[in-house]
N, C-alpha and C positions, 0 to 999 in steps of 0.2 A: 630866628625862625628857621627849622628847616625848610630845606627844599622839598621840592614836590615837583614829583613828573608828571609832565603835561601830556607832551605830544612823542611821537616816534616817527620819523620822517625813513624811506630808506631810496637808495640810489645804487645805479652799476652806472661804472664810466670806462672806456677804455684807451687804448693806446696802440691804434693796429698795425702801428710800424716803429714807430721808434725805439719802442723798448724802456719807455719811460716808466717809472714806477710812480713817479709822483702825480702826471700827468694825465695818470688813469685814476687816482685817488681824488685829483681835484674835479675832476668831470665827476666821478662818483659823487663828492657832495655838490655840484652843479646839479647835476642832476634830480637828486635830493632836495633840492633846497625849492628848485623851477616847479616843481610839483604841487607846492603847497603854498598859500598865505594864509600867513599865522595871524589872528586877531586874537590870540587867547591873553597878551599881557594885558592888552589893552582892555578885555572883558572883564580881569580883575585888577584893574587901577591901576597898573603897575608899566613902567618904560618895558619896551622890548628892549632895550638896552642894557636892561636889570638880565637878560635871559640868561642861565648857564649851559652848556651844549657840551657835550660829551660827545665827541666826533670820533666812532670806530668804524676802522678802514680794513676790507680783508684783503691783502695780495701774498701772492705768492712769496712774494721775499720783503718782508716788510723790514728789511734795513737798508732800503735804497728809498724807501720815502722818506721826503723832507715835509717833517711836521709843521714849522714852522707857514711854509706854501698851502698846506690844507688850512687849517687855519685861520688862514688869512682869506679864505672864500665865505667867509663869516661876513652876511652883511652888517651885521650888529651882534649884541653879546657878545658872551665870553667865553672862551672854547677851548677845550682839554681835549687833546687828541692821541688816542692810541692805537698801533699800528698791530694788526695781529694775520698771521698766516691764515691764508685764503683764498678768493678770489681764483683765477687759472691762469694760467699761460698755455699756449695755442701753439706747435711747431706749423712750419711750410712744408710743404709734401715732399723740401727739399732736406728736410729736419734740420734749417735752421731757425733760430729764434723768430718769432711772429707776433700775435697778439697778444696783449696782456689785459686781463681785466680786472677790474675793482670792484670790489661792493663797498658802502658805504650806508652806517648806521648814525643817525642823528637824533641821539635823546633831553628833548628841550627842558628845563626844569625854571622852576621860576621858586622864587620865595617872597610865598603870600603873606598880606597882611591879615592879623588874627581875624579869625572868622571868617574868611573870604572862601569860594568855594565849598560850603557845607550848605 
């Protein structure tokens, strides 16, 4: 069966001192995540454990996030994550490096059984 989207969840996380990239992506989907309860698997019969989730992160330099740590902010399901330019970064009035922010997109998908949803 194909999948089918459900839901879209969306999150900013940041990181105002460290300079983490990762750690603005996972507050991103905290964020995201804290926002909403899903009851839609269960409305069509199905484990939220069945959910697939498509985890896109915007930062600035998306080759210093660690996928694997987004991810894994997944309370359940199964989660493909893609890192794409975005998000900002913030100087100090001293122009060194400062905050960094995330967005974060989470698109739920489930695959229904026949006739479910119509």
């Amino acid at each position: 069966m194909p999948l089918k989207r459900m839901v879209m969840e969306l999150g900013m996380g940041t990181d105002i001192r460290g300079e983490d990239y990762t750690k603005a992506a996972t507050r991103a989907v905290h964020n995201a995540l804290r926002q909403n309860s899903l009851v839609v698997a269960g409305a069509f019969g199905v484990s939220r454990d069945d959910m697939h989730v498509d985890i896109v992160i915007g930062v600035a330099k998306p080759d210093q996030v660690d996928k694997a740590a987004v991810a894994a902010m997944l309370p359940y399901g199964k989660g493909d994550v893609r890192v794409e330019r975005g998000g900002m970064d913030t100087q100090k009035d001293d122009g060194t490096p400062g905050t960094i922010m995330a967005n974060a997109a989470l698109l739920v998908y489930l695959d229904l059984p026949e006739g479910a949803g119509q």
